[in-house]
C-alpha positions in Angstrom: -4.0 3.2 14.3 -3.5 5.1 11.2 -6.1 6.9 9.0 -7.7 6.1 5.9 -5.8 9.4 4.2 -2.6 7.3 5.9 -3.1 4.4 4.6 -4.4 5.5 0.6 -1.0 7.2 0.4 1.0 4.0 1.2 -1.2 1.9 -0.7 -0.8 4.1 -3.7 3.3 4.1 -3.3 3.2 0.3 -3.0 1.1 1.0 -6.7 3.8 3.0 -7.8 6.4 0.8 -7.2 5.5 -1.0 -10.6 6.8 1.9 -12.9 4.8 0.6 -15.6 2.2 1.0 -14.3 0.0 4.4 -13.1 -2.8 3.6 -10.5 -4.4 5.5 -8.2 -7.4 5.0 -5.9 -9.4 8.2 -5.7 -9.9 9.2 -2.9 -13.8 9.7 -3.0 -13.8 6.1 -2.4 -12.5 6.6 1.3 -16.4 7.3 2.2 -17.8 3.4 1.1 -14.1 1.8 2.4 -13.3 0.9 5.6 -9.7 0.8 7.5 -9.7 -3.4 7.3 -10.8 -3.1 3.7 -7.8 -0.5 2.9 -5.3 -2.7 5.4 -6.4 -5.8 3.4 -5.7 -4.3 0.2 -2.1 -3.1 1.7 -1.2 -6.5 3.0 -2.4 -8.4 -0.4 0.1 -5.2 -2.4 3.1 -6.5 -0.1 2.3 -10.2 -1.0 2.9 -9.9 -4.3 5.6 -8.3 -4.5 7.5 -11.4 -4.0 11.1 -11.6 -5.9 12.8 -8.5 -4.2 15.8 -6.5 -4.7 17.5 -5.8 -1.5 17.4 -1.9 -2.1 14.0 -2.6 -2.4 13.3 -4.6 0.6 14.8 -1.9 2.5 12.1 0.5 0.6 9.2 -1.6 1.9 10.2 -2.3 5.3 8.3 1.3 5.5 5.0 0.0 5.4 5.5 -3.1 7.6 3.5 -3.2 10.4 4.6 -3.7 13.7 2.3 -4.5 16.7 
C-alpha cells in the first residue's frame, strides 16, 4: 500500500501533465485526506486523460495499479 507523501507526488505529476496548467495540492492537506480520498482523485486524473499519445501512454502506465 503506498503512502499519502506517495501518492500526492503522483497525483501532482498526473497535474503536470497538462503544461498549461500549474497545480499543486499542498501538502498540509494530507492531515484531513485519506489514502481512498487521494486514490480516488488519482483514478478520476487518469480518466480524463482520455485521447492519448502513445509516448504518453507509456508515461502513465507508471501510475497504473496492479493488484
Amino acid at each position: 500500500m503506498k503512502t499519502k507523501e506517495e501518492l500526492l507526488k503522483e497525483i501532482e505529476a498526473l497535474l503536470a501533465y497538462n503544461p498549461e496548467q500549474k497545480l499543486e495540492i499542498n501538502p498540509n492537506y494530507l492531515e484531513y485526506l485519506e489514502i481512498e480520498d487521494l486514490e480516488s482523485i488519482k483514478s478520476t486524473l487518469l480518466k480524463k486523460v482520455a485521447v492519448l499519445k502513445e509516448e504518453d501512454k507509456a508515461w502513465l502506465e507508471q501510475f497504473k495499479r496492479y493488484d
